[in-house]
VOPANU-559073 format. One record per residue (C-alpha): residue number from 1; residue in three letters; x, y, z. Coordinates in nm, 3 decimals, m for minus. Example, Ala and Ser with C-alpha at 12.3 -4.5 7.8 and 13.67 -1.06 7.14 Angstrom:
<recs>
+-----+--------+---------+---------+---------+
: num : residu :      px :      py :      pz :
+-----+--------+---------+---------+---------+
:   1 :    ALA :   1.230 :  m0.450 :   0.780 :
:   2 :    SER :   1.367 :  m0.106 :   0.714 :
+-----+--------+---------+---------+---------+
</recs>
This chain:
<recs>
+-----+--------+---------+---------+---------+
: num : residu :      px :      py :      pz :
+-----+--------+---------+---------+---------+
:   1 :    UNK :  m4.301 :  m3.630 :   3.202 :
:   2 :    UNK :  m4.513 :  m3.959 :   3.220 :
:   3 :    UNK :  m4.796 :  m3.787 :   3.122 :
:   4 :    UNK :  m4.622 :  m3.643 :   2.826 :
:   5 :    UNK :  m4.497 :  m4.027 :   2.730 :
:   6 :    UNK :  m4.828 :  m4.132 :   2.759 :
:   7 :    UNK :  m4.973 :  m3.885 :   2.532 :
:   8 :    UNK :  m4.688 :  m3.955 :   2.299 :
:   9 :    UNK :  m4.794 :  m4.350 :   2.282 :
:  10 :    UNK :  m5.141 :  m4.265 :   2.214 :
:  11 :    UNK :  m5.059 :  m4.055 :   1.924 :
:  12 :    UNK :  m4.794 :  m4.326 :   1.798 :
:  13 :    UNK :  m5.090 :  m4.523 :   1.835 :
:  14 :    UNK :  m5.390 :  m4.339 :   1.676 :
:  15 :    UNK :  m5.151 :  m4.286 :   1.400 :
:  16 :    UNK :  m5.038 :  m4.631 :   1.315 :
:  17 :    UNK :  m5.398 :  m4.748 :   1.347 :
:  18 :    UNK :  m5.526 :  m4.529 :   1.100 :
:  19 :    UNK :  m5.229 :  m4.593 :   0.831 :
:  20 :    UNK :  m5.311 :  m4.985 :   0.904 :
:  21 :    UNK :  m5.754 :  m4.906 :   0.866 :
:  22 :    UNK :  m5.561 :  m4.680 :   0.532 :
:  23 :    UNK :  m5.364 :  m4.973 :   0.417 :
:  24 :    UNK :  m5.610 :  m5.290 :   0.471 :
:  25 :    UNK :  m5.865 :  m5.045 :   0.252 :
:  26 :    UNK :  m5.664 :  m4.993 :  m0.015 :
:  27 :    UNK :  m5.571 :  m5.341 :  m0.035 :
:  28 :    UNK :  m5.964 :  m5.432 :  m0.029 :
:  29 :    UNK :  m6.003 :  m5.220 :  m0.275 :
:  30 :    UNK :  m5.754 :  m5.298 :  m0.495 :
:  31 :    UNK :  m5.839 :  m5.706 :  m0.404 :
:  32 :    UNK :  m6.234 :  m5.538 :  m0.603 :
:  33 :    UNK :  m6.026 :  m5.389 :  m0.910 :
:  34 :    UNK :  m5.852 :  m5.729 :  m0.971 :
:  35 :    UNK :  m6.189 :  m5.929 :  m0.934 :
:  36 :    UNK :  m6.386 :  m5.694 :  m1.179 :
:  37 :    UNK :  m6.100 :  m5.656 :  m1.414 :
:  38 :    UNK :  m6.100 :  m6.049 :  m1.427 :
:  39 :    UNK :  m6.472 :  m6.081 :  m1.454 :
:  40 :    UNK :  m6.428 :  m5.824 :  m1.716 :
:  41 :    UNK :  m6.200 :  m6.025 :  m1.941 :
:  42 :    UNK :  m6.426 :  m6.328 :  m1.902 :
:  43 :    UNK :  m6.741 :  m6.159 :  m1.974 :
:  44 :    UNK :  m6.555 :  m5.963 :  m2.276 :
:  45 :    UNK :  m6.447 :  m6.331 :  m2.420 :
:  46 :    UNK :  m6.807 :  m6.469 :  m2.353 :
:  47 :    UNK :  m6.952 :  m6.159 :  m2.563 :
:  48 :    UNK :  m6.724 :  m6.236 :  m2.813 :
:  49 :    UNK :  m6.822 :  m6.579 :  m2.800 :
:  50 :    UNK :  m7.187 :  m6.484 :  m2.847 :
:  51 :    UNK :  m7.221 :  m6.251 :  m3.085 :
:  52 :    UNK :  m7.039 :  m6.514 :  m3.340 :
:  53 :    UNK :  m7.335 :  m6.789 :  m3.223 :
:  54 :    UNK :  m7.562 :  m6.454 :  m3.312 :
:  55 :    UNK :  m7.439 :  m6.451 :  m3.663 :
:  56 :    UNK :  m7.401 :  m6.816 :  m3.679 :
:  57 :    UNK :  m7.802 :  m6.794 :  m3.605 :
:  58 :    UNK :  m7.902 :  m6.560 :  m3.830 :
:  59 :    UNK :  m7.723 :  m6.717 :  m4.128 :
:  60 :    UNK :  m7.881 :  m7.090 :  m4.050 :
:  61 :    UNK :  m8.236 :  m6.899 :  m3.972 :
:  62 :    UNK :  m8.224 :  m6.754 :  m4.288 :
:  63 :    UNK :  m8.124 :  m7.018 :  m4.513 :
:  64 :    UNK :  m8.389 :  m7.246 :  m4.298 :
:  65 :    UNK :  m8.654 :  m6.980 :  m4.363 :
:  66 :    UNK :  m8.607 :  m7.032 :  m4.772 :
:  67 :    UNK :  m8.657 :  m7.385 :  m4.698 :
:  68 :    UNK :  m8.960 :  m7.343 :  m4.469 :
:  69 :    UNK :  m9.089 :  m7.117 :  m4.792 :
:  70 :    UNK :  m9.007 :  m7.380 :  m5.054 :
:  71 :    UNK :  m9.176 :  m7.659 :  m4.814 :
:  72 :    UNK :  m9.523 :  m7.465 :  m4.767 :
:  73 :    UNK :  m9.492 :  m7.373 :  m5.140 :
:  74 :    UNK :  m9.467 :  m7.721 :  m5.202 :
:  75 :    UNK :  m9.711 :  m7.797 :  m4.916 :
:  76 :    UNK :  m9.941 :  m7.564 :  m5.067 :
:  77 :    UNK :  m9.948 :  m7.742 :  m5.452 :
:  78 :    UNK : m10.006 :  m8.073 :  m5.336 :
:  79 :    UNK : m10.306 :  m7.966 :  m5.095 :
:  80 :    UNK : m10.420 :  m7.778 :  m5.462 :
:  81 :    UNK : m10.374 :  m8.113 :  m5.639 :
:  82 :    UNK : m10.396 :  m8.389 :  m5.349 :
:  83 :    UNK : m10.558 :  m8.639 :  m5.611 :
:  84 :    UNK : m10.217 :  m8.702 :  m5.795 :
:  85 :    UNK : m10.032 :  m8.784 :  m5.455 :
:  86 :    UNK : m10.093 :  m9.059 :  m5.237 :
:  87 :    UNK : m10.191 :  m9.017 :  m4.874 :
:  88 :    UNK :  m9.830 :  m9.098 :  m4.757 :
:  89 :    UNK :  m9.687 :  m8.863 :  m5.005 :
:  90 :    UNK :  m9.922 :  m8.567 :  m4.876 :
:  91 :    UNK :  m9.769 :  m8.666 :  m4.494 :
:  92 :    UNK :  m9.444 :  m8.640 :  m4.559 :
:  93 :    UNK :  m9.440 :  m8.309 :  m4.712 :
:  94 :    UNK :  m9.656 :  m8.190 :  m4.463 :
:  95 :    UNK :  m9.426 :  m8.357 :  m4.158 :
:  96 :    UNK :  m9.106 :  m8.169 :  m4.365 :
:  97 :    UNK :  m9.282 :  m7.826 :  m4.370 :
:  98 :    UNK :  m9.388 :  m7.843 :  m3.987 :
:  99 :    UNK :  m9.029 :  m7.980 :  m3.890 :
: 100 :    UNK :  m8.861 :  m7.731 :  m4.070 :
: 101 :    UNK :  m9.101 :  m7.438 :  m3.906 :
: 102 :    UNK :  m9.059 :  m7.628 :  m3.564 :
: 103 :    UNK :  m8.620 :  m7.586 :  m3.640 :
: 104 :    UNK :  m8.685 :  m7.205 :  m3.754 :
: 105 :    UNK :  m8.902 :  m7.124 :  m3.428 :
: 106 :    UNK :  m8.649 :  m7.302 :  m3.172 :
: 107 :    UNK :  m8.331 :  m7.094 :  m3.365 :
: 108 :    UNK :  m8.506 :  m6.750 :  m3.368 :
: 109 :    UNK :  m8.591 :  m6.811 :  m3.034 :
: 110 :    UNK :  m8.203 :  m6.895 :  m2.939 :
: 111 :    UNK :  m8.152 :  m6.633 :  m3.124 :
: 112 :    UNK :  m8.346 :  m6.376 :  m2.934 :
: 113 :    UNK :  m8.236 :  m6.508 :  m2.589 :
: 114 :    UNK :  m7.858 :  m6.493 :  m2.741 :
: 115 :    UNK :  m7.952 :  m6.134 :  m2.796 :
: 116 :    UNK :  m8.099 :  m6.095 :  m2.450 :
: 117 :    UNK :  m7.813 :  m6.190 :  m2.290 :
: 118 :    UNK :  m7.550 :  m5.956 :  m2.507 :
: 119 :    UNK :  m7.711 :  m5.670 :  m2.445 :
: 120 :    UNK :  m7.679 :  m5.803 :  m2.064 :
: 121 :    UNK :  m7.335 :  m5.852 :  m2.102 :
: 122 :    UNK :  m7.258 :  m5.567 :  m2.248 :
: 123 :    UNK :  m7.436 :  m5.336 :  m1.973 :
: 124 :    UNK :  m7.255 :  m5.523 :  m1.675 :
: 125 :    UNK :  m6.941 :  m5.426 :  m1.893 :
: 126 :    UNK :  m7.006 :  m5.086 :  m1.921 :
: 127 :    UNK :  m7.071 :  m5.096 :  m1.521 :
: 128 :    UNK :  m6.753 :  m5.309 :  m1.468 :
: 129 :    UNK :  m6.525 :  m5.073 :  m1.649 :
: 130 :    UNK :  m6.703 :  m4.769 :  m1.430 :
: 131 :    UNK :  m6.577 :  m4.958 :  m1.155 :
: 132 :    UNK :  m6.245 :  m5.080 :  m1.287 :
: 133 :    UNK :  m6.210 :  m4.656 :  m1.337 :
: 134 :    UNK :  m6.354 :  m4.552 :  m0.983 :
: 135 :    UNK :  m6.118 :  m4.834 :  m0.787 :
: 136 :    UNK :  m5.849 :  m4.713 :  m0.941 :
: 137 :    UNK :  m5.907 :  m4.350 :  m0.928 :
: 138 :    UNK :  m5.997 :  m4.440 :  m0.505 :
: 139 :    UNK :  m5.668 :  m4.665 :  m0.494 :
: 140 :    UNK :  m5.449 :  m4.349 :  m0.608 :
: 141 :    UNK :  m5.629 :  m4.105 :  m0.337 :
: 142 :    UNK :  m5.550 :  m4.356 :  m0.115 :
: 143 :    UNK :  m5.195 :  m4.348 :  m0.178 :
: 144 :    UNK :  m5.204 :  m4.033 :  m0.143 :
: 145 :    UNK :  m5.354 :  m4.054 :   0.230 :
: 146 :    UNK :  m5.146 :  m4.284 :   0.322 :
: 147 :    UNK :  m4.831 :  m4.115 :   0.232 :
: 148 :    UNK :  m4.944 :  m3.819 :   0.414 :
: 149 :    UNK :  m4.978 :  m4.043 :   0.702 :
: 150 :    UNK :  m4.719 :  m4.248 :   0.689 :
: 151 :    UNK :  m4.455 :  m3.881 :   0.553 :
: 152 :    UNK :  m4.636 :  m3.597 :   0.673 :
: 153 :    UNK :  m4.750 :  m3.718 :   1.003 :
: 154 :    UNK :  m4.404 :  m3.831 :   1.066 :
: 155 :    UNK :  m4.315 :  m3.449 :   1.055 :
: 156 :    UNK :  m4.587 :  m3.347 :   1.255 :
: 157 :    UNK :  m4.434 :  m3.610 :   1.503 :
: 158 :    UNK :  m4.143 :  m3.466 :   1.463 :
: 159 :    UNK :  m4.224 :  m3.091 :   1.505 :
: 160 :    UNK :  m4.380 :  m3.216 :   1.800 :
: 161 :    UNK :  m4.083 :  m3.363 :   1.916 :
: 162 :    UNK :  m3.912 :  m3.060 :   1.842 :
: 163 :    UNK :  m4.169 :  m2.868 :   2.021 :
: 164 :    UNK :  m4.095 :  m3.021 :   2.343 :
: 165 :    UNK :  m3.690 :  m3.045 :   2.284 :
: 166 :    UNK :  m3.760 :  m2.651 :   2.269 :
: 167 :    UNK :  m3.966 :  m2.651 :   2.563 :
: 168 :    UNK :  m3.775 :  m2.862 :   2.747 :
: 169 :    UNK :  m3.463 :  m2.624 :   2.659 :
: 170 :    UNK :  m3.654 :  m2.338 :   2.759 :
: 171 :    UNK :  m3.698 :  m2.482 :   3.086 :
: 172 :    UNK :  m3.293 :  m2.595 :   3.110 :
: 173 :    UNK :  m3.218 :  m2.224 :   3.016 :
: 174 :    UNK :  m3.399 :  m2.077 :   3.328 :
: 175 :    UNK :  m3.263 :  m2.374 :   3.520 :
: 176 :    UNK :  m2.901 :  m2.243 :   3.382 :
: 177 :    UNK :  m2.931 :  m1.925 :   3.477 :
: 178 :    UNK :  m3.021 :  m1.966 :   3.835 :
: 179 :    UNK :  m2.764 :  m2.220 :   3.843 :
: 180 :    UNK :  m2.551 :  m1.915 :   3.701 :
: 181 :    UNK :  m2.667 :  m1.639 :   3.941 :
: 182 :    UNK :  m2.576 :  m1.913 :   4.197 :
: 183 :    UNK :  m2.199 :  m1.965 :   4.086 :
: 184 :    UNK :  m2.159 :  m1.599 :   4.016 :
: 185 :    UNK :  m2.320 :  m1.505 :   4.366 :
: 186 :    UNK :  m2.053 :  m1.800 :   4.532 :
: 187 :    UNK :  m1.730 :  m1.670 :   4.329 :
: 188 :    UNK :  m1.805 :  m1.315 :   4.412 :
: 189 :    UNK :  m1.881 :  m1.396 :   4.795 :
: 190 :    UNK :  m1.557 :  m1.637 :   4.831 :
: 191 :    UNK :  m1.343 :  m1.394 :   4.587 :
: 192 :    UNK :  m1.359 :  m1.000 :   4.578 :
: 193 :    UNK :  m1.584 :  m0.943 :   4.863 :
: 194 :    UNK :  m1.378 :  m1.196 :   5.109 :
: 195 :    UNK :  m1.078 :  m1.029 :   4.993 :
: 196 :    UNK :  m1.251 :  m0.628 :   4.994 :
: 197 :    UNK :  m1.324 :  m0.721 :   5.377 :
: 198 :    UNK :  m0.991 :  m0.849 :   5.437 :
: 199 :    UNK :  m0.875 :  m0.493 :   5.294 :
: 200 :    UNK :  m1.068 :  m0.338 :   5.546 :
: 201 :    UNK :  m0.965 :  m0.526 :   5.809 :
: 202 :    UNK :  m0.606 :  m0.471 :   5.703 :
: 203 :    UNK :  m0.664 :  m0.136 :   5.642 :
: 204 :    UNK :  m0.733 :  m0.098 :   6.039 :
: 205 :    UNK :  m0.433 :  m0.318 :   6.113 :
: 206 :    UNK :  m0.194 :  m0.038 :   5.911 :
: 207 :    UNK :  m0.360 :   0.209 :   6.122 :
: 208 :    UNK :  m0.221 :   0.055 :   6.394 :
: 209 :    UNK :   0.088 :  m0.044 :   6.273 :
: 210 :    UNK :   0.163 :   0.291 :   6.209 :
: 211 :    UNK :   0.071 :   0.451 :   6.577 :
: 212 :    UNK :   0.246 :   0.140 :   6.730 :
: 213 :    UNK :   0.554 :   0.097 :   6.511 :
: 214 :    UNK :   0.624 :   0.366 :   6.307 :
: 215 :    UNK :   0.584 :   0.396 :   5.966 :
: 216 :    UNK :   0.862 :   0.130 :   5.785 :
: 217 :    UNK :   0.636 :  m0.152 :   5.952 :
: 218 :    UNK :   0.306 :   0.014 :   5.829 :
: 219 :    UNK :   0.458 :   0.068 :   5.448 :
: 220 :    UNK :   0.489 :  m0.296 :   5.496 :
: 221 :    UNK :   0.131 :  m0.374 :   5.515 :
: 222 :    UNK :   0.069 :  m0.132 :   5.309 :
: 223 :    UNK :   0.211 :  m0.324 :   5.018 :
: 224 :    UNK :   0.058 :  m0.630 :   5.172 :
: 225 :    UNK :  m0.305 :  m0.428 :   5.126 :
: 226 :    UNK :  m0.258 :  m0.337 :   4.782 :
: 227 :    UNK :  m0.145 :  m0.702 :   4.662 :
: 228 :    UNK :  m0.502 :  m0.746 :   4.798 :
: 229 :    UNK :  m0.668 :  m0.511 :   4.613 :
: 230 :    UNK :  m0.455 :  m0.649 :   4.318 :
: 231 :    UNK :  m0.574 :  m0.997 :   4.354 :
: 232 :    UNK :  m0.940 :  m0.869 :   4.409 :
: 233 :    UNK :  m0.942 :  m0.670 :   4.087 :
: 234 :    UNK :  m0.795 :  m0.954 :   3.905 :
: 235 :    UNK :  m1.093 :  m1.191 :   3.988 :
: 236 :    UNK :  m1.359 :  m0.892 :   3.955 :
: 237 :    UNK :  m1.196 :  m0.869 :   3.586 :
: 238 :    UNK :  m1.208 :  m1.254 :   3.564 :
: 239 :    UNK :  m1.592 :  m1.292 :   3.621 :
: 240 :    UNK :  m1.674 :  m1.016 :   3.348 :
: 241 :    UNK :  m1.477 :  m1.176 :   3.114 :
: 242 :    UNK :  m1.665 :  m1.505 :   3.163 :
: 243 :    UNK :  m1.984 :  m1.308 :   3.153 :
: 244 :    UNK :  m1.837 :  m1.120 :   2.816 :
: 245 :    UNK :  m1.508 :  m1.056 :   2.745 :
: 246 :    UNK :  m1.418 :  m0.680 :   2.674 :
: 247 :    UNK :  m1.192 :  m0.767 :   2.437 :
: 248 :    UNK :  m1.455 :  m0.909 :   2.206 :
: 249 :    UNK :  m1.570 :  m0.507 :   2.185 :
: 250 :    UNK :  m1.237 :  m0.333 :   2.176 :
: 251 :    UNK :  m1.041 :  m0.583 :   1.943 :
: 252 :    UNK :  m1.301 :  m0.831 :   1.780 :
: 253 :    UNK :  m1.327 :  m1.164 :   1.731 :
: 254 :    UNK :  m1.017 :  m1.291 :   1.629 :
: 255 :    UNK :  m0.805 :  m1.106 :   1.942 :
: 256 :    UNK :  m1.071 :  m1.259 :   2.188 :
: 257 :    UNK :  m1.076 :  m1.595 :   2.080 :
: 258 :    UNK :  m0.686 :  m1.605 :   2.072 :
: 259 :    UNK :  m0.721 :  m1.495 :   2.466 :
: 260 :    UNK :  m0.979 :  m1.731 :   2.574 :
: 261 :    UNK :  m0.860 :  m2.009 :   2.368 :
: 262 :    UNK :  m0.530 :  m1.997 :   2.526 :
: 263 :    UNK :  m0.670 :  m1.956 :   2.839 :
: 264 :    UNK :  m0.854 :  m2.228 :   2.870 :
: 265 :    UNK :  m0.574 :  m2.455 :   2.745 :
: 266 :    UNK :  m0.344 :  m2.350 :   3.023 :
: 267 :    UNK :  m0.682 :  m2.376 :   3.324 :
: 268 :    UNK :  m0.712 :  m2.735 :   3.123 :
: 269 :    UNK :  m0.350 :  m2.854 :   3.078 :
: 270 :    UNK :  m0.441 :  m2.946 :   2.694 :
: 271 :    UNK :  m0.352 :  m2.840 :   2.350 :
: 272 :    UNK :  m0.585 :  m2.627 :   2.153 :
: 273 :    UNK :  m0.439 :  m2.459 :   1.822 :
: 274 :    UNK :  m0.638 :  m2.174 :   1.691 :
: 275 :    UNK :  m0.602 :  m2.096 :   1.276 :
: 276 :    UNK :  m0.801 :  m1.800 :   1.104 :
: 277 :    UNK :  m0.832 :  m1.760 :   0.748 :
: 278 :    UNK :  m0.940 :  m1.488 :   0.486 :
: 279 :    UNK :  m0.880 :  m1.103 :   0.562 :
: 280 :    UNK :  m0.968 :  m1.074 :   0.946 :
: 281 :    UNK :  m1.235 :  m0.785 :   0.964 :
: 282 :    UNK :  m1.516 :  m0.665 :   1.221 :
: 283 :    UNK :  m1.884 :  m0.764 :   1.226 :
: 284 :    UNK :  m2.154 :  m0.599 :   1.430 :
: 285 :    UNK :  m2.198 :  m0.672 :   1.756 :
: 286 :    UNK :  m2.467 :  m0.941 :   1.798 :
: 287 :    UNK :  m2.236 :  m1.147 :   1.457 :
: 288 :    UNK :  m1.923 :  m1.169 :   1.731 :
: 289 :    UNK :  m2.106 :  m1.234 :   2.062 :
: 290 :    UNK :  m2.259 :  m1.514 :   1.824 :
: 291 :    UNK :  m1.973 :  m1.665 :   1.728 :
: 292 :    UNK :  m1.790 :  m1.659 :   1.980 :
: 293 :    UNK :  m2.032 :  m1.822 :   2.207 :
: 294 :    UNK :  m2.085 :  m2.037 :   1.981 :
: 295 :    UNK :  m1.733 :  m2.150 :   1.962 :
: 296 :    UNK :  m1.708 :  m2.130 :   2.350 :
: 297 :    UNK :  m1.980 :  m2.405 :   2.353 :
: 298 :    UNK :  m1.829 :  m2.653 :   2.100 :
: 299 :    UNK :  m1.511 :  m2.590 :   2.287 :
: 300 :    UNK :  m1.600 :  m2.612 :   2.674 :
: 301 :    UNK :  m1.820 :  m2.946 :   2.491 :
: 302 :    UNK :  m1.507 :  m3.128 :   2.392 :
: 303 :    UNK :  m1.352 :  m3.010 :   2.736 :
: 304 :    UNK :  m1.626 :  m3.121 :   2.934 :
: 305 :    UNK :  m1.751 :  m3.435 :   2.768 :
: 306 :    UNK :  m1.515 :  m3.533 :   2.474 :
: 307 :    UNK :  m1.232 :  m3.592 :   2.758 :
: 308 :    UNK :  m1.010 :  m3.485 :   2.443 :
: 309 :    UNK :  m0.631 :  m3.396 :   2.484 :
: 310 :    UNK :  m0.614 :  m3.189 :   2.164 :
: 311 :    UNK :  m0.839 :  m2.943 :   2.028 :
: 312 :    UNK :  m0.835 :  m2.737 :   1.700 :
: 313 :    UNK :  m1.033 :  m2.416 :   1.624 :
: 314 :    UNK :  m1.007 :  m2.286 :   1.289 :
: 315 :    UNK :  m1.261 :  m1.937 :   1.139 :
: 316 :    UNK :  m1.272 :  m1.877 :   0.772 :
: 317 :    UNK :  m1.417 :  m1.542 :   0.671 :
: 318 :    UNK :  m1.503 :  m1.506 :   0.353 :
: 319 :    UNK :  m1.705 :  m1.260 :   0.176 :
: 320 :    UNK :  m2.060 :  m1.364 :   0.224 :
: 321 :    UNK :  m1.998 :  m1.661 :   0.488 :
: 322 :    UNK :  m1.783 :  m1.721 :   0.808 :
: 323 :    UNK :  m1.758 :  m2.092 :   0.847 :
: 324 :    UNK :  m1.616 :  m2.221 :   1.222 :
: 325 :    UNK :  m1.479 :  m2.580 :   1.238 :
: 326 :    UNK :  m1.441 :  m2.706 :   1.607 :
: 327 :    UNK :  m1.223 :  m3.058 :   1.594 :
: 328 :    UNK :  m1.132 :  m3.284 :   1.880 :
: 329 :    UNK :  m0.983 :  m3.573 :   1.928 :
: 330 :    UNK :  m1.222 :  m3.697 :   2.207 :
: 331 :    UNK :  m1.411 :  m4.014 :   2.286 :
: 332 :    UNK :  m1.643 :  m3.910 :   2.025 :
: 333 :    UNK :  m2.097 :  m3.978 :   2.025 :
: 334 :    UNK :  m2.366 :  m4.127 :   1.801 :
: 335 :    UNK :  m2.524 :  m3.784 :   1.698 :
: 336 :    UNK :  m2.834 :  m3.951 :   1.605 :
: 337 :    UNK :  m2.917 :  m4.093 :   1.958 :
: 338 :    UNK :  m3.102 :  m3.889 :   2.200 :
: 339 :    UNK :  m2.918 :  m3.738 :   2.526 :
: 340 :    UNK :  m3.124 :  m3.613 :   2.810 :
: 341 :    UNK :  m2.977 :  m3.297 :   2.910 :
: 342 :    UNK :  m2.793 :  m3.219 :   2.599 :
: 343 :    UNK :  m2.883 :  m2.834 :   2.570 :
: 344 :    UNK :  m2.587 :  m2.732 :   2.462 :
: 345 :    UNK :  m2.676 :  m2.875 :   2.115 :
: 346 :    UNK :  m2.989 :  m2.749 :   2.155 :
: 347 :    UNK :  m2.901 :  m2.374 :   2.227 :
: 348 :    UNK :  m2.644 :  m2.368 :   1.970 :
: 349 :    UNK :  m2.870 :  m2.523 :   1.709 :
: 350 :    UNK :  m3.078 :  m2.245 :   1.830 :
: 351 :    UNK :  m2.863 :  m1.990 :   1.803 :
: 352 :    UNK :  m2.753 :  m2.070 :   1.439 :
: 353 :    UNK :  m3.114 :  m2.096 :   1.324 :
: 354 :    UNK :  m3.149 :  m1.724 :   1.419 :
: 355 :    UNK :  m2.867 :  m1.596 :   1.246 :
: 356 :    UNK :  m3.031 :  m1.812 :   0.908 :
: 357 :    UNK :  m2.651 :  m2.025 :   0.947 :
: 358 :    UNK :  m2.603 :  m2.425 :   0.925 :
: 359 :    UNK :  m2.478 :  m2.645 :   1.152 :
: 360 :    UNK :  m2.337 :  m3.004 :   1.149 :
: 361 :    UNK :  m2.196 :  m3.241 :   1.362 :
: 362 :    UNK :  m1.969 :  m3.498 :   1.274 :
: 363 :    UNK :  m1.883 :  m3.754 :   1.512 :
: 364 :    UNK :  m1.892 :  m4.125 :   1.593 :
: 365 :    UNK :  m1.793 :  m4.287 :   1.943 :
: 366 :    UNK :  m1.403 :  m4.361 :   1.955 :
: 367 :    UNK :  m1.346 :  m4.136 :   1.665 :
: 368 :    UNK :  m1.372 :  m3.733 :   1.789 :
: 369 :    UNK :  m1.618 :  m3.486 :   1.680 :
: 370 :    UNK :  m1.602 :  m3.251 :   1.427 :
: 371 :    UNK :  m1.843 :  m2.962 :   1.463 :
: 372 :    UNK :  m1.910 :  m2.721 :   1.150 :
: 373 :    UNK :  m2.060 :  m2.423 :   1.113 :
: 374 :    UNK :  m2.157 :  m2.152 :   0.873 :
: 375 :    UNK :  m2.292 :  m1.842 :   0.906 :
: 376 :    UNK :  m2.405 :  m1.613 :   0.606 :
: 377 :    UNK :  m2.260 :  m1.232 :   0.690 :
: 378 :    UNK :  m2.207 :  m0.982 :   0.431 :
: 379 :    UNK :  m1.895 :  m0.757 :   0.416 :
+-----+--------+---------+---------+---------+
</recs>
């Protein structure tokens, strides 16, 4: 069993550090979404920003370069005719048309490295929006992981826990029965065969009687032997019916569970009121072992551990379905919370799932327990 807890822990364990290594990813990677989508929107604007300088450029460059050809034009007739201008007239047109080439150079040159660094801008966007897309197509699979971790491993938990509930109740079962073979092995030893070899011994003492003192005294043990006999039948008949009543062959379901019912309210000095509904019919054998067990469970539960003082039992058979509803008035549980030794839960969950049925319990400590059940047989 400790070895089972501690294999239990390390799964909890593995488990919860992979969905927190799952999580902190996903939140890393959605933390590199956020940051490219923002350096996205800044770049985008500074593009923007850009390509109106570009145009700005081009239109100043342009009109410059008509001036820069008007200047060397005029540059060009005064070298042709440089004895009709004065030396400082000849500088200054010459200092106008090398300004104005020195202004066109430096803005075609801003414009190219304007360019340059738009076509940069718009290849890191193109790579930021491929990784805008692949963080958020990553983010979703990761969702999906982690809600397979977080859901689906929580039913493999749980299927193992159910595993080992069932193993567990496997174990309790053969534990049951040789704690069954025992009781039946006491009750017969202390019951019919203490009372068969009292009959035998008696049976020698009529013998007796009768060579001693005639035969009114041994007609008197006589009847004394057979209300032995009696009493041993009676208990022979009382352990088959706890090991399966006849009458649940010969009569059905209805008959038998009248019998036990009020049986066990007169052992128990309680009430138990018994109420069946729809047209009473028979189902094949393995249907009425079923349910009555399955009633003698819920009952001998609120018996046993409800403490309850009254008890109602009520079978509805309807075409397709018989539903059982066992209702006490007992101390009442948390179904939720987990009972060592509670296989008689167990076994009659068990025993429902194999007949395809459903079963529910309704209870809540201080407030009784109502157990349902329904079981899908045809007509």
């Amino acid at each position: 069993m400790r070895n089972r807890k501690t294999g239990d822990k390390a799964l909890d364990f593995i488990i919860n550090e992979m969905v927190d290594t799952v999580t902190n990813s996903k939140d890393e990677i959605f933390q590199i979404g956020e940051e490219s989508r923002s350096e996205f929107e800044n770049l985008n604007k500074e593009l923007n920003d850009i390509k109106q300088q570009v145009i700005s450029l081009i239109d100043e460059g342009d009109k410059l370069e008509q001036k820069v050809r008007f200047s060397r034009m005029r540059l060009s007739e005064v070298s042709k005719q440089f004895q009709q201008y004065s030396e400082e007239e000849i500088r200054e047109v010459y200092e106008q048309t090398h300004g104005l080439q020195m202004d066109l150079s430096m803005k075609r040159e801003k414009e190219k490295q304007l360019r340059k660094r738009r076509d940069d801008i718009e290849l890191r966007l193109r790579n930021l929006d491929e990784t805008i897309e692949r963080a958020e197509a990553l983010a979703g699979k990761i969702s999906v992981v982690l809600d397979y971790l977080t859901e689906d491993f929580q039913h493999v938990t749980a299927a193992l826990e159910d595993a080992k509930e069932k193993q567990e109740f496997g174990l309790q079962i053969i534990e049951a029965q040789e704690e069954e073979r025992r009781r039946l092995s006491r009750e017969i030893h202390d019951g019919p065969a203490q009372m068969l070899a009292n009959v035998m011994l008696r049976s020698d003492l009529v013998e007796r009687t009768f060579r001693e003192k005639g035969v009114a005294e041994a007609k008197k043990e006589m009847k004394s032997v057979r209300s032995m006999v009696r009493s041993a039948l009676y208990e022979v008949r009382r352990i088959i019916y706890d090991l399966r009543p006849m009458a649940l062959d010969d009569l059905g379901i209805v008959p038998t569970l009248k019998k036990y019912l009020n049986t066990v309210g007169d052992y128990n000095d309680l009430e138990i009121s018994f109420t069946s509904f729809g047209e009473e019919r028979r189902f094949e054998s393995k249907y009425e072992v079923a349910l009555f067990r399955l009633i003698q469970e819920a009952v001998q539960n609120a018996v046993k551990h409800a403490q309850a003082s009254h008890i109602q039992v009520k079978i509805e058979m309807k075409p397709a379905q018989t539903m059982i509803i066992v209702k006490d008035d007992g101390k009442g549980f948390d179904p939720s919370a987990k009972r060592d030794k509670s296989f008689g839960l167990v076994g009659m969950r068990e025993r429902v799932d194999m007949l395809d049925g459903e079963l529910s319990i309704d209870s809540s400590p201080g407030e009784g327990t109502i157990v349902t059940i329904k079981i899908p047989i045809n007509s």
